[in-house]
C-alpha positions as CSV (number, residue, x, y, z in Angstrom):
1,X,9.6,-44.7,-58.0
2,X,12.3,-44.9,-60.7
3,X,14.7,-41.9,-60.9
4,X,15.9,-41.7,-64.6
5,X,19.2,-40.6,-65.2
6,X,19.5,-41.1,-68.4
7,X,19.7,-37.6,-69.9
8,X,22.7,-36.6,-67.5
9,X,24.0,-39.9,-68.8
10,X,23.2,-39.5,-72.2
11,X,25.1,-35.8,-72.0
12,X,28.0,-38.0,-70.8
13,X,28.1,-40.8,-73.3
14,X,28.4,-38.3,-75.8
15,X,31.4,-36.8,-75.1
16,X,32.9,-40.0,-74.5
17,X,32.5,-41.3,-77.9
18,X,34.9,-39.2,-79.3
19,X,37.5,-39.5,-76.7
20,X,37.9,-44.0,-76.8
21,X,36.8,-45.5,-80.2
22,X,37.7,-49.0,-78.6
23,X,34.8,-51.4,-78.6
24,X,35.4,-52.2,-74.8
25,X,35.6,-49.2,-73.4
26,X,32.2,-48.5,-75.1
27,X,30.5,-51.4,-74.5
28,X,31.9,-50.6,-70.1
29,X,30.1,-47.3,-70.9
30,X,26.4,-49.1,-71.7
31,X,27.5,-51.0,-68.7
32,X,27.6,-47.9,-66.4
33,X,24.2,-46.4,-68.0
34,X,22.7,-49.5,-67.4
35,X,23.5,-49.8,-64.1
36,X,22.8,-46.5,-63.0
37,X,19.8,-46.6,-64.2
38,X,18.4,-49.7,-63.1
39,X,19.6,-49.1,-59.3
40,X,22.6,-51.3,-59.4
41,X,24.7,-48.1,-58.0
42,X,27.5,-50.8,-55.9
43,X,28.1,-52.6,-59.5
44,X,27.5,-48.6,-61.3
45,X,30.5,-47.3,-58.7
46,X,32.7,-50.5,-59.1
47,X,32.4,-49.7,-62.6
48,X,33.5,-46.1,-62.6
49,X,36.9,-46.7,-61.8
50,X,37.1,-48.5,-65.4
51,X,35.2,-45.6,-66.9
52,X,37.5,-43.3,-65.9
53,X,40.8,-45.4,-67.0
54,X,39.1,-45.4,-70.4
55,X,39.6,-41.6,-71.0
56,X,42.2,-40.3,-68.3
57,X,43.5,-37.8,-69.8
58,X,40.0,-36.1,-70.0
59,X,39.6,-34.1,-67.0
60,X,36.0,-33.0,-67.6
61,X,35.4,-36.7,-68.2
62,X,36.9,-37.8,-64.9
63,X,34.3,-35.5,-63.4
64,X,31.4,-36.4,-65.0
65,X,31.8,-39.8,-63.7
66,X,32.8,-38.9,-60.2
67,X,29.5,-36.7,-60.6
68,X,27.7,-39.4,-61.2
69,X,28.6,-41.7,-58.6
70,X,28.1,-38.5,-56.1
71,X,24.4,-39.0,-57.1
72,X,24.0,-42.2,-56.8
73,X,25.7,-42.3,-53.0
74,X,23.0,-39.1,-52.3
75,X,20.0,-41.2,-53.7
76,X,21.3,-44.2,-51.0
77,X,21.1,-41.6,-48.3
78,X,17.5,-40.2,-49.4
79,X,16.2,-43.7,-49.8
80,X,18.0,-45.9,-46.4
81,X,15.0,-47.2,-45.2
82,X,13.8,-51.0,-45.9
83,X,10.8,-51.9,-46.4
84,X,10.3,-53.1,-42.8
85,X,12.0,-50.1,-41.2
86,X,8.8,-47.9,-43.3
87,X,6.4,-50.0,-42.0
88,X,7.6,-49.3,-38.5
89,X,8.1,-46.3,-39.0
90,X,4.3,-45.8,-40.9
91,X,2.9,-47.7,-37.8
92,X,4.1,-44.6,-35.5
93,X,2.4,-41.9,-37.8
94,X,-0.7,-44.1,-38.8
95,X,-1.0,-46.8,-36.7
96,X,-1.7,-50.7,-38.5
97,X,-2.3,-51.1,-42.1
98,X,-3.5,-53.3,-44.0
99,X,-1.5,-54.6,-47.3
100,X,-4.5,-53.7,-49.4
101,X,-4.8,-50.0,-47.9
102,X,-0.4,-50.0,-49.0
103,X,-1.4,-51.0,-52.8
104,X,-4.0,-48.4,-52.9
105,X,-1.6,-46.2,-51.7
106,X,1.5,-47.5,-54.0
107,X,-1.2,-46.9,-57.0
108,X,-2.0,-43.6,-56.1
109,X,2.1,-42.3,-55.8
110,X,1.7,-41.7,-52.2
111,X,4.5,-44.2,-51.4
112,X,8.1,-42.9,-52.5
113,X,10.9,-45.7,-52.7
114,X,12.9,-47.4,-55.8
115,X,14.6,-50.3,-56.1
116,X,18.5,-50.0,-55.6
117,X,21.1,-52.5,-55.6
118,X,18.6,-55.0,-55.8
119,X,16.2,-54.0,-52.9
120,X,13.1,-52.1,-52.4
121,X,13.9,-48.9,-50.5
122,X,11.8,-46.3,-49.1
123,X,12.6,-42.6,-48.5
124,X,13.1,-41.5,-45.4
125,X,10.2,-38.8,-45.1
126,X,7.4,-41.3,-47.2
127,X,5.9,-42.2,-44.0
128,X,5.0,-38.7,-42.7
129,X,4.5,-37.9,-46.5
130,X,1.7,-40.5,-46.7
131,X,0.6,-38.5,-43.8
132,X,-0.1,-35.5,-45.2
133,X,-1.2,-36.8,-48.6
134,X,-4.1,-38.8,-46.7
135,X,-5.4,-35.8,-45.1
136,X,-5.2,-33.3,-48.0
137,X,-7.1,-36.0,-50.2
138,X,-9.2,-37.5,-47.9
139,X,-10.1,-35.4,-45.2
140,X,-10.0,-31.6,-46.4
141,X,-12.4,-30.2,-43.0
142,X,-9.4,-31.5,-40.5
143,X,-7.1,-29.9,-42.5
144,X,-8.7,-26.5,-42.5
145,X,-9.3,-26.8,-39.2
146,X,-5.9,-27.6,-37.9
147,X,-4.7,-24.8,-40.4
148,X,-7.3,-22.4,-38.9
149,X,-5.4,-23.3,-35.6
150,X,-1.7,-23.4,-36.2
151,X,-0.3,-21.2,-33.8
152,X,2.3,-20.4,-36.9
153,X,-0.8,-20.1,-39.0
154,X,-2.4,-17.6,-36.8
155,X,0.4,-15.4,-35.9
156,X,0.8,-15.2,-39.4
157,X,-2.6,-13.8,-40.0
158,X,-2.1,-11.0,-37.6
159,X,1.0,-10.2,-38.6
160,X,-0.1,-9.8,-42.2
161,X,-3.1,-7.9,-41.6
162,X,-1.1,-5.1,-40.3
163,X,0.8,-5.1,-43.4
164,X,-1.9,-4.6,-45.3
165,X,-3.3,-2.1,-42.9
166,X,0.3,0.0,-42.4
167,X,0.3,-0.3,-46.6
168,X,-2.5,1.5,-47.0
169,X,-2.8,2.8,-50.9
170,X,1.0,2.0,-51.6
171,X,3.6,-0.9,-52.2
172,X,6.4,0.3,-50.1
173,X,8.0,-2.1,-47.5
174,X,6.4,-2.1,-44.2
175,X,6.7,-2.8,-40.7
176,X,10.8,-3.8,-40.4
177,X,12.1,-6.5,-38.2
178,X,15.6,-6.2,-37.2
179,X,17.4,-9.3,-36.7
180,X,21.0,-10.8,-35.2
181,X,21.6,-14.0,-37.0
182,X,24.5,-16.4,-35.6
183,X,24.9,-18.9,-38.3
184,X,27.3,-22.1,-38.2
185,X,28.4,-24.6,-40.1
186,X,30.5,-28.2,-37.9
187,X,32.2,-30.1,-40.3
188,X,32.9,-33.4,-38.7
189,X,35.6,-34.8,-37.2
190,X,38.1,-36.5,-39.5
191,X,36.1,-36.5,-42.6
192,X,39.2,-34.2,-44.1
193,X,42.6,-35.3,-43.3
194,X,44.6,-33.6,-41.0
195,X,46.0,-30.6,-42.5
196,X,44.0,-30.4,-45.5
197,X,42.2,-26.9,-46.1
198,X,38.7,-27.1,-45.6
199,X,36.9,-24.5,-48.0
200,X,33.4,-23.2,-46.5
201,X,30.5,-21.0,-48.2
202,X,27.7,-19.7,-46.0
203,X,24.4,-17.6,-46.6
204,X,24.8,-14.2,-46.1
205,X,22.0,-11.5,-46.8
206,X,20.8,-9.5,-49.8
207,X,21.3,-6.0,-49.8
208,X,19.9,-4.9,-52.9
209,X,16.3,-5.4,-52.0
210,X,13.8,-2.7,-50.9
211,X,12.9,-5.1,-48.0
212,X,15.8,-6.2,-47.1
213,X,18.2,-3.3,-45.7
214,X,21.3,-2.6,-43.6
215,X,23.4,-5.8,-43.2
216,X,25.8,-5.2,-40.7
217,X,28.9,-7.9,-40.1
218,X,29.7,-8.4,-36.4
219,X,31.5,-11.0,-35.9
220,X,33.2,-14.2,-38.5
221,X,35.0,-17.6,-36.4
222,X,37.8,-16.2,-39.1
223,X,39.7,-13.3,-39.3
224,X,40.4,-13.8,-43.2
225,X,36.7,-14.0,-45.3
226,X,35.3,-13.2,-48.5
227,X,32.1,-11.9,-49.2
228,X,30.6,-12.4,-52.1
229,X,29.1,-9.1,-54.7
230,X,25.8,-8.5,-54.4
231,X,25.6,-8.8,-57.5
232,X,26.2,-12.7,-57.3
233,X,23.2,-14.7,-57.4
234,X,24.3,-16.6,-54.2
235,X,25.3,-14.5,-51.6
236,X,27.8,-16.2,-49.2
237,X,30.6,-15.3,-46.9
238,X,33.7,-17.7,-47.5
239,X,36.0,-19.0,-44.9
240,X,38.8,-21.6,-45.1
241,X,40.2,-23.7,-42.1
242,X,42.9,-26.1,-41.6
243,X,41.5,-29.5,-40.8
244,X,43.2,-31.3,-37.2
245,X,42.6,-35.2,-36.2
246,X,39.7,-35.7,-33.7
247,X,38.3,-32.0,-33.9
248,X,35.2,-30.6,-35.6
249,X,35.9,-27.9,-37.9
250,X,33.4,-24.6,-37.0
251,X,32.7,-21.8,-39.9
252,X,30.5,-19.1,-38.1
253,X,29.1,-15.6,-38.9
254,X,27.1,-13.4,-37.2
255,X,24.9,-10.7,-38.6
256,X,22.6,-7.7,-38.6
257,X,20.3,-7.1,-40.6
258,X,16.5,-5.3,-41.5
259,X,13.2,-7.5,-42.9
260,X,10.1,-5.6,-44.1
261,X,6.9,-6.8,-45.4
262,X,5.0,-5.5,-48.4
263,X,2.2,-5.7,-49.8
264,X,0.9,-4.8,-53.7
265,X,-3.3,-3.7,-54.1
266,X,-2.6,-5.1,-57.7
267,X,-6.7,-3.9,-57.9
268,X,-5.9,-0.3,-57.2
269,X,-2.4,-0.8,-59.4
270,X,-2.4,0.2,-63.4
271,X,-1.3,-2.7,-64.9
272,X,0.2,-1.9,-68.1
273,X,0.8,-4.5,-71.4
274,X,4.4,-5.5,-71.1
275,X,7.0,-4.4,-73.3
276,X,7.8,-7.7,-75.1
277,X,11.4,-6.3,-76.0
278,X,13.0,-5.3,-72.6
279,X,15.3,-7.5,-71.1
280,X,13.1,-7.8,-68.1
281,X,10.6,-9.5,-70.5
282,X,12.8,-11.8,-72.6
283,X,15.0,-12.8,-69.2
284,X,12.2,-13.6,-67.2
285,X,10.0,-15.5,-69.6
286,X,12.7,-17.9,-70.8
287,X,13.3,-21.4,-70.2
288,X,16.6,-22.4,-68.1
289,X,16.6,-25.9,-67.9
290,X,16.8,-28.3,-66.0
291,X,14.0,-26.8,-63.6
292,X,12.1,-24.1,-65.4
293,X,10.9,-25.7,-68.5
294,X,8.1,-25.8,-70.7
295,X,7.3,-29.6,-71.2
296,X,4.8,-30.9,-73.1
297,X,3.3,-31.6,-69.7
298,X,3.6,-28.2,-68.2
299,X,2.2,-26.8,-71.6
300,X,-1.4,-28.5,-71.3
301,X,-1.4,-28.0,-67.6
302,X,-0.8,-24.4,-68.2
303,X,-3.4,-24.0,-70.4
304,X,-6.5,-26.0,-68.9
305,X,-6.4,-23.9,-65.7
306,X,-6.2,-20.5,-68.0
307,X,-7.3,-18.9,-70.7
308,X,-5.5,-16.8,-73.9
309,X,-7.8,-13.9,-72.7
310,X,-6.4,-13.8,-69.4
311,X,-4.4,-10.5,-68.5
312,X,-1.3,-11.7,-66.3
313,X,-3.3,-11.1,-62.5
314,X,-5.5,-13.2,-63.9
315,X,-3.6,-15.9,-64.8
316,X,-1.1,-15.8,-61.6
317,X,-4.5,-15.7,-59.2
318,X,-5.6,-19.3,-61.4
319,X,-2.7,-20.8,-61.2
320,X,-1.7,-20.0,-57.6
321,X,-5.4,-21.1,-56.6
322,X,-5.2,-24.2,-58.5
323,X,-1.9,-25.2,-56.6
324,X,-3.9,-24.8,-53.2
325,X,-6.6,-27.3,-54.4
326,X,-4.1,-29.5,-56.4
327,X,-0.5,-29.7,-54.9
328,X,-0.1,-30.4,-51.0
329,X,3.2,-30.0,-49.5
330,X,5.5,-32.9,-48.6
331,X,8.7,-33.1,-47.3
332,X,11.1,-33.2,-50.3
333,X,14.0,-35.5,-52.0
334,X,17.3,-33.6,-52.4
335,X,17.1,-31.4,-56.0
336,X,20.7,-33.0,-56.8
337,X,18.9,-36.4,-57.6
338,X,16.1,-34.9,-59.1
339,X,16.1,-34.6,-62.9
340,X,13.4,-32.9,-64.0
341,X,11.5,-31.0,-60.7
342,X,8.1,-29.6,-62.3
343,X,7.3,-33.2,-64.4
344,X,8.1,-34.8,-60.6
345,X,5.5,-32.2,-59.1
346,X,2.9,-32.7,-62.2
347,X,3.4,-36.4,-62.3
348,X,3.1,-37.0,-58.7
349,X,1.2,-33.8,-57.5
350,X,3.2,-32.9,-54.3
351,X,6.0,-31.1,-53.3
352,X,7.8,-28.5,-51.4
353,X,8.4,-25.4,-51.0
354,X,11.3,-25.4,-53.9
355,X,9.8,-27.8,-55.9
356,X,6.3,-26.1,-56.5
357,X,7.8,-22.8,-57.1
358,X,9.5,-24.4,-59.8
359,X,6.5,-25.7,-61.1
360,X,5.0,-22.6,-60.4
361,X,7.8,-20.2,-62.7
362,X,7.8,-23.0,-65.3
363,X,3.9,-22.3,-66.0
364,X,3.9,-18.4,-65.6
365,X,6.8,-18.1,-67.8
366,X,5.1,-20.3,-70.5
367,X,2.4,-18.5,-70.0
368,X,4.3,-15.3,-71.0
369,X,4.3,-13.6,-67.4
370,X,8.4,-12.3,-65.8
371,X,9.4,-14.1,-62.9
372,X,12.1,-14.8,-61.0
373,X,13.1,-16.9,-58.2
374,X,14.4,-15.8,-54.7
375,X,15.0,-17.8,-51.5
376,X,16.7,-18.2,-48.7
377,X,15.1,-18.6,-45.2
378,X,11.8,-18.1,-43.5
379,X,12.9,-16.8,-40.0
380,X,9.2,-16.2,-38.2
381,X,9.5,-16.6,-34.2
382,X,9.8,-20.4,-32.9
383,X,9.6,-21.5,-37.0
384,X,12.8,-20.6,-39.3
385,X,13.4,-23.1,-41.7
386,X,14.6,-23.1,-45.8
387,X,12.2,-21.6,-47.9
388,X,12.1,-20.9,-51.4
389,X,9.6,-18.3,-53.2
390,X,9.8,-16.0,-56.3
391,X,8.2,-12.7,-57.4
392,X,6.2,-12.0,-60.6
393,X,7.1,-8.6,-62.8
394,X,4.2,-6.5,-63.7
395,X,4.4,-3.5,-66.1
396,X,3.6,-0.6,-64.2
397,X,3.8,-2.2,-60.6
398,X,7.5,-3.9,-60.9
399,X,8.7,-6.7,-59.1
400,X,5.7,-8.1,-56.9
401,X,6.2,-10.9,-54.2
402,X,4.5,-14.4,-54.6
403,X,4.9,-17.5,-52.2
404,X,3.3,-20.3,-53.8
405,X,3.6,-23.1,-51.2
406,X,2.2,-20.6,-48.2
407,X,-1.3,-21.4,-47.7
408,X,-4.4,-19.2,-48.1
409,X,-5.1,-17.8,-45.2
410,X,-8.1,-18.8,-42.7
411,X,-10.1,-15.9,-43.4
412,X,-13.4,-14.4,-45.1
413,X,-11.3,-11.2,-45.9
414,X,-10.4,-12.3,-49.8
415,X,-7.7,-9.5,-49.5
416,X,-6.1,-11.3,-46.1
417,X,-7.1,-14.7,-47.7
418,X,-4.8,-14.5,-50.7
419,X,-2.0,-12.2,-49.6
420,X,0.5,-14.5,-50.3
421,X,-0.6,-13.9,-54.5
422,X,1.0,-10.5,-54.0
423,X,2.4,-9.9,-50.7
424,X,5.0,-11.4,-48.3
425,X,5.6,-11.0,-44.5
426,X,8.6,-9.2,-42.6
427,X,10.4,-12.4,-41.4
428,X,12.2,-13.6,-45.0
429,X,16.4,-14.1,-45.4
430,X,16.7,-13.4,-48.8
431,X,20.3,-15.2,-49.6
432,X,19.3,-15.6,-53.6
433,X,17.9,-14.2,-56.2
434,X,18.1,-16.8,-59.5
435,X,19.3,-20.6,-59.2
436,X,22.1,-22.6,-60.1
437,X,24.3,-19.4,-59.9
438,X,28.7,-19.7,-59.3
439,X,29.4,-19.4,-55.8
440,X,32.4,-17.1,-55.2
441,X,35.1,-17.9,-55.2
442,X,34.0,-20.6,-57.4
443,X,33.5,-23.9,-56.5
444,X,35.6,-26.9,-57.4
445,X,33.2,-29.9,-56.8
446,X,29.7,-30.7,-57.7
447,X,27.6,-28.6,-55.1
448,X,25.5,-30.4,-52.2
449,X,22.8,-28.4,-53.4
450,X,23.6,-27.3,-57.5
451,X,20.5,-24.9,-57.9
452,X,19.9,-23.3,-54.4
453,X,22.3,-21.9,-51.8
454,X,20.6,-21.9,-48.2
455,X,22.4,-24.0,-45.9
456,X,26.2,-23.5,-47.6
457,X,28.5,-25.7,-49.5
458,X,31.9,-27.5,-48.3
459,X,34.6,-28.8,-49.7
460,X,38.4,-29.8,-49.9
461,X,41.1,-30.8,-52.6
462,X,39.8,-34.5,-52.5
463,X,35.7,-33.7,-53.3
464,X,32.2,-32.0,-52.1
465,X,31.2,-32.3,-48.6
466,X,28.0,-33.0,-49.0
467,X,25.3,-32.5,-45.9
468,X,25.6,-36.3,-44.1
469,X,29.8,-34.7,-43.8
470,X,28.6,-31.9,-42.0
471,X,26.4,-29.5,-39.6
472,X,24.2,-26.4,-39.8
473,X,22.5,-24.3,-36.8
474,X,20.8,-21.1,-37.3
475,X,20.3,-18.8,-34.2
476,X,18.1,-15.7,-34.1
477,X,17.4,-13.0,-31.9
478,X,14.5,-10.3,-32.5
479,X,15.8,-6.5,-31.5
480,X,14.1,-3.5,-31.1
């Protein structure tokens, strides 16, 4: 499937114009757009080198381009396999297929790949994908009933219903988890010359949330650190270390800190109308592109699953229910190569955790509803991974916690059924609140990850670091 870049290009076209009026350097340009569009990214990178000649002295130019060929080099990574390595590889997951059952399948978007430089190439993930896509279309009972028997999925019942239970008729944070978290980033050997500084950025907790509380540092693999304001949008802890020949370079952290759950009873609450003037309301309601955007597409998709009588319960509880019957989960491309997120999840119905909550914010906002975005780690016993959720504003109740790409629960209790509309369990790392914030200090280079900060950002004097350059473990331990 065809990646467009042309409206990053486009942006950078334009403000070459005016810096080269010669017809060559011009026509090179077209070149380069072609080219990156089309897949050609070893002739779009050969290329580059002349772009950049045509308007050195434009620093801003320069980086564009080096952007550019940073994405195309990430796209190769997402997309390695051939076309026999996915078969292969489909054969483990799904045993022998027939060509016919692979067009049906190509027809239907279940198969991810593009052509580049010339040759079909499939994403690395598109076999289990097709995996999961098969069984949410065509076999809905086996997928309830191996949901009904996750041992994730039932721990997570349990652990919800006491939420609920210890909530009782209010929304305070309940039930608090206190964690240690040891978290490490391994650059690689040699990827920085010797004696280069190595600049490092990892996650470090929120402490301006009711359920998050009492971060507590303990120990850092360096003496000299910067952590950044809670009032930064990512929150990191910065490091720098020299690079040697032949050794990894190791950023850790380790920290305390407390998780709660909560839960909102939005049928007991008093919603009130919103006050279409505050800045809650204007903030949270607004476009920011790329990612939360109100397409033509997004519009009509918006409006068919609600109604203009709908107070906003209403039209969260439709839209999060539609998602369950409508957008499966799949494992995810990288968001740097990813133009446009929500028309990827509309046009191909799937998506991760990330990518349906921007879908998700892109429709509520349109729809006139606050909401904001918040991520940073799910960190339940035996299952902590990157997650990515959000929380709707409601007059009268404030900020209430959604998880769109958590699945309704298996149970006949409506109120344990769809928690996840307006509640959210103890074991969360919240590391951001908003997307594509500046890390701090700022960043130099074009992020590994430009709209999310979960598993940190490297860097040197020469470029980005991006996540084939280095390591990330995350280790917990559950105190009393």
């Amino acid at each position: 499937m065809k990646i467009s870049l042309s409206l990053v290009l486009s942006v950078l076209l334009a403000l070459l114009t005016w810096c080269s009026p010669k017809t060559d350097c011009n026509k090179l340009l077209g070149e380069f757009e072609s080219d990156m569009n089309a897949g050609n990214f070893l002739k779009a990178i050969q290329l580059a080198d002349s772009v950049k000649k045509c308007c050195a002295s434009d620093m801003h130019i320069i980086q564009k381009t080096d952007s550019l060929v940073q994405i195309a080099e990430r796209i190769n990574l997402d997309f390695s396999l051939s076309e026999d390595q996915f078969l292969r590889r489909l054969k483990e997951y799904a045993g022998v297929v027939s060509d016919s059952n692979l067009a049906v399948w190509d027809k239907n978007k279940w198969l991810e790949w593009r052509m580049i430089n010339g040759e079909k190439k499939y994403f690395d993930r598109a076999a289990s994908n097709l995996v999961l896509l098969k069984m949410f279309y065509e076999d809905k009972e086996k997928q309830l009933l191996e949901i009904s028997e996750d041992p994730e999925m039932v721990s997570r019942l349990v652990h919800i219903q006491k939420i609920v239970k210890e909530s009782g008729n209010k929304t305070d944070p309940v039930l608090p988890v206190n964690m240690k978290i040891t978290y490490t980033i391994t650059v690689h050997p040699d990827v920085v010359p010797e004696g280069e500084k190595i600049r490092c950025w990892l996650p470090w907790p929120k402490e301006n949330h009711p359920r998050q509380q009492k971060p507590e540092l303990l120990t850092t693999s360096n003496n000299n650190f910067i952590i950044a304001p809670d009032s930064a949008i990512h929150r990191s802890i910065y490091m720098e270390e020299v690079s040697h020949k032949g050794i990894p370079s190791v950023f850790c952290v380790s920290f305390l800190y407390q998780s709660s759950g909560q839960y909102f009873d939005l049928a007991k609450l008093k919603i009130l109308p919103y006050n279409k003037t505050s800045d809650i309301y204007t903030k949270y309601t607004s476009e920011q592109l790329p990612h939360i955007c109100f397409t033509e597409n997004i519009r009509e998709l918006a409006d068919s699953i609600t109604t203009r009588d709908d107070d906003p319960v209403t039209v969260v509880r439709k839209i999060y229910l539609w998602f369950k019957e409508n957008i499966p989960w799949t494992g995810a491309l990288e968001y740097s190569i990813m133009p446009n997120i929500p028309e990827y999840v509309t046009n191909n119905r799937r998506g991760d955790c990330g990518m349906q909550t921007f879908l998700f914010m892109s429709m509520l906002r349109y729809k006139g509803v606050p909401v904001r975005w918040q991520s940073g780690w799910k960190v339940p016993p035996g299952n902590k991974n990157l997650h990515d959720w959000c929380e709707v504003y409601y007059e009268g109740a404030g900020w209430v916690p959604v998880d769109i790409s958590y699945d309704l629960l298996p149970s006949e209790n409506k109120v344990f059924k769809e928690f996840f509309i307006s509640g959210i369990d103890s074991y969360r790392l919240i590391v951001n609140e908003g997307v594509a914030g500046q890390l701090y200090p700022e960043k130099q280079h074009l992020r590994s990850e430009p709209y999310d900060f979960q598993r940190g950002e490297v860097e040197w004097k020469g470029g980005n670091l991006y996540f084939d350059k280095w390591d990330y473990e995350m280790n917990i331990e559950y105190l009393k």
